[in-house]
C-alpha positions in Angstrom: 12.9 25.6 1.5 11.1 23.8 -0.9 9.8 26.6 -2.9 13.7 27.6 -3.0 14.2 23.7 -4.2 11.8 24.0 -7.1 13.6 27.8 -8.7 16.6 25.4 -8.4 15.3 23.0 -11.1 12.9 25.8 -12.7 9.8 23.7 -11.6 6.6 25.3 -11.4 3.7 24.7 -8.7 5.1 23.2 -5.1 3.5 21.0 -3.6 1.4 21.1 -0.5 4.1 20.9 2.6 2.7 19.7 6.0 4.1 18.8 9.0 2.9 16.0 10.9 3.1 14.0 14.2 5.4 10.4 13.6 2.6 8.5 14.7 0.2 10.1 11.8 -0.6 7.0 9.4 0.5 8.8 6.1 4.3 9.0 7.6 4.6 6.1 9.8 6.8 3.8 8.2 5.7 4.4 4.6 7.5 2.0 2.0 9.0 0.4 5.0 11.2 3.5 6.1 10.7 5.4 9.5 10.6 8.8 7.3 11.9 12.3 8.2 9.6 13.3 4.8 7.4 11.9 2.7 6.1 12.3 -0.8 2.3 11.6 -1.5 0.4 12.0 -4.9 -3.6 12.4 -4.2 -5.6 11.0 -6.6 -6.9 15.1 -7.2 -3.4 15.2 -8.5 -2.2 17.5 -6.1 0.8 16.6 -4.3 2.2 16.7 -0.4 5.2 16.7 1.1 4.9 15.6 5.0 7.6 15.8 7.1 7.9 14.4 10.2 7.7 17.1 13.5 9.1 14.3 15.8 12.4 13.2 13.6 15.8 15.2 14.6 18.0 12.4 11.7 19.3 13.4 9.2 19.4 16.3 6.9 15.9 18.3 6.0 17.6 20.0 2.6 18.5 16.7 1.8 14.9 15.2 2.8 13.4 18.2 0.3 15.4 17.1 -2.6 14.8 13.6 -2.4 11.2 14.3 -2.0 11.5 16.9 -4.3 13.2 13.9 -7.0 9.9 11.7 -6.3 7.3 14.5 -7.5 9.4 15.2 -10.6 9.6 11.5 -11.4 6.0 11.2 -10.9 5.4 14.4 -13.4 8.1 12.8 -16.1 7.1 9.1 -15.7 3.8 8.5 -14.2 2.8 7.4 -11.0 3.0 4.1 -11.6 6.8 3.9 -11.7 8.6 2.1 -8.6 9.3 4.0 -5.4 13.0 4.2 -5.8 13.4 2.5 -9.3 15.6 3.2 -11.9 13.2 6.8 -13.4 13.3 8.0 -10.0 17.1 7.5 -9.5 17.7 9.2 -12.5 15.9 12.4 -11.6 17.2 12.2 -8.2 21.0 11.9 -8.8 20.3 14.6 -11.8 18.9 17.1 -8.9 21.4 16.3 -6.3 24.6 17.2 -8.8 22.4 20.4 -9.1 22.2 20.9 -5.3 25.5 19.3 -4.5 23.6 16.5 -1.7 23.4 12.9 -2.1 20.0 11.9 -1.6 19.4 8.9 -3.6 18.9 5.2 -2.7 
């Protein structure tokens, strides 16, 4: 699904998607949020998606695209932007008119 999420908005090169226990450190309440997904940038420069095995909220095509809206902000604006500032917003609501889901904060 998050291949198909990428042809959506002609991106190249998914990520790395894993799927991890709730308790695994990299998930477990990152930014504050008990997380159904997570976006990660290594410092390799290779980026993860994890999602979260043990969560049964909310919507996983919605999870993708928002985590899908943090890796393209990252690529457009650096790494150093905020988590869910105003670059990130504006790639997110710009995928989620694409693929018709509300996934921004």
């Amino acid at each position: 699904m998050v291949a198909e999420v990428f042809a959506e908005n002609n991106l190249e090169r998914p990520p790395i998607v894993m799927i991890v226990s709730e308790d695994d450190p990299l998930i477990a309440k990152a930014d504050g949020y008990n997380n159904q997904a997570v976006a990660v940038l290594l410092k390799s420069g290779r980026e993860v998606i994890l999602f979260n095995r043990d969560s049964t909220s909310g919507n996983c095509r919605e999870a993708i695209v928002h985590e899908v809206a943090h890796l393209i902000a990252w690529r457009r604006f650096g790494p150093e932007i905020k988590m869910h500032g105003r670059e990130f917003r504006q790639v997110c609501r710009s995928i989620a008119r694409k693929n018709k889901r509300s996934t921004c904060h």
